[in-house]
C-alpha positions in Angstrom: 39.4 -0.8 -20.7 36.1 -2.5 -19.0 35.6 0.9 -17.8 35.8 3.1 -21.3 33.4 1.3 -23.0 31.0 4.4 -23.9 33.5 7.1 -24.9 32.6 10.6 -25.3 32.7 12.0 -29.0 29.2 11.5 -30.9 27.2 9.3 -29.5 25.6 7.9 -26.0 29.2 9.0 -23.7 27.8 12.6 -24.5 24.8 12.2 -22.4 25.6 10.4 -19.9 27.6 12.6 -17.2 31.2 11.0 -15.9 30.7 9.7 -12.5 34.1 9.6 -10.3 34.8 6.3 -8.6 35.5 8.4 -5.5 32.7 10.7 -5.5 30.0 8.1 -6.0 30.8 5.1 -5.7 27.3 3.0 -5.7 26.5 5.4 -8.8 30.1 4.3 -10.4 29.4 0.8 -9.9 25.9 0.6 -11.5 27.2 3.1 -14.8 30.2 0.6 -14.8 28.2 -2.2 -15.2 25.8 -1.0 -17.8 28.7 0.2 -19.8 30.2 -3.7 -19.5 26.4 -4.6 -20.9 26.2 -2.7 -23.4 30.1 -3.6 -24.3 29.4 -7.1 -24.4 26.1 -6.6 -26.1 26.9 -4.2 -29.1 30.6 -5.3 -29.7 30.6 -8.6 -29.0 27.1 -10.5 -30.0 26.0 -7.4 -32.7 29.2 -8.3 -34.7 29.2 -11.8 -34.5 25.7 -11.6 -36.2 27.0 -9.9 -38.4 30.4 -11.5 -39.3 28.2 -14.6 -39.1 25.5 -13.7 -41.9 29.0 -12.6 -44.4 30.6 -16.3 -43.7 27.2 -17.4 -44.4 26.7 -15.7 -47.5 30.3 -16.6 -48.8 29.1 -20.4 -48.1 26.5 -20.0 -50.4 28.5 -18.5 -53.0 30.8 -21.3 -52.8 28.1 -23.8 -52.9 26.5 -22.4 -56.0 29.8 -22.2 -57.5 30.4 -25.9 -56.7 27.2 -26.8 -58.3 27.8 -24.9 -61.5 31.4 -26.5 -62.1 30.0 -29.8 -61.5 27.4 -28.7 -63.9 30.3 -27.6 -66.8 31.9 -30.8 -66.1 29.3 -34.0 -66.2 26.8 -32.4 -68.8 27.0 -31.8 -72.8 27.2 -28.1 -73.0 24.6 -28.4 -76.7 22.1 -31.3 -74.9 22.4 -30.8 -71.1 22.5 -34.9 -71.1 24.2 -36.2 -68.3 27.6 -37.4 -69.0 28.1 -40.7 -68.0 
C-alpha cells in the first residue's frame, strides 16, 4: 500500500516511469520514499485542512444559531427589551 501511493491513471503516476525493486534498487528506494511524502502530505495534512475549516464552519453555524434562540427567547419580539 506505502508503495502505490501515486497510481497511474491521470495524473503525476503517468510521468513518473515504474522503477523495479530489483532492477534499481537505490532508484526504488528514493521513488518509494517521495511517493510516502507526498502520501502523507496530500492525503493526510491536505484533508485534515480541509475537514478542519467544514467542522469549523459548522461551529460557527451552531454558535450563530445559539445566539439567535437566545435572542427569540429573552427579548420582546415588538420592543427588543430584554426580558427579565
Amino acid at each position: 500500500m506505502l508503495d502505490k501511493g501515486l497510481r497511474p491513471g491521470g495524473g503525476i503516476g503517468d510521468v513518473t516511469e515504474p522503477i523495479h525493486y530489483h532492477d534499481y534498487n537505490a532508484t526504488y528506494m528514493i521513488k518509494l520514499c517521495h511517493d510516502i511524502a507526498f502520501l502523507i502530505v496530500v492525503k493526510v495534512i491536505a484533508l485534515n485542512v480541509l475537514f478542519g475549516q467544514i467542522i469549523d464552519t459548522f461551529a460557527s453555524l451552531r454558535d450563530d444559531k445559539a445566539a439567535i434562540d437566545d435572542d427569540i427567547k429573552n427579548k420582546c419580539f415588538i420592543c427588543s427589551i430584554t426580558k427579565m
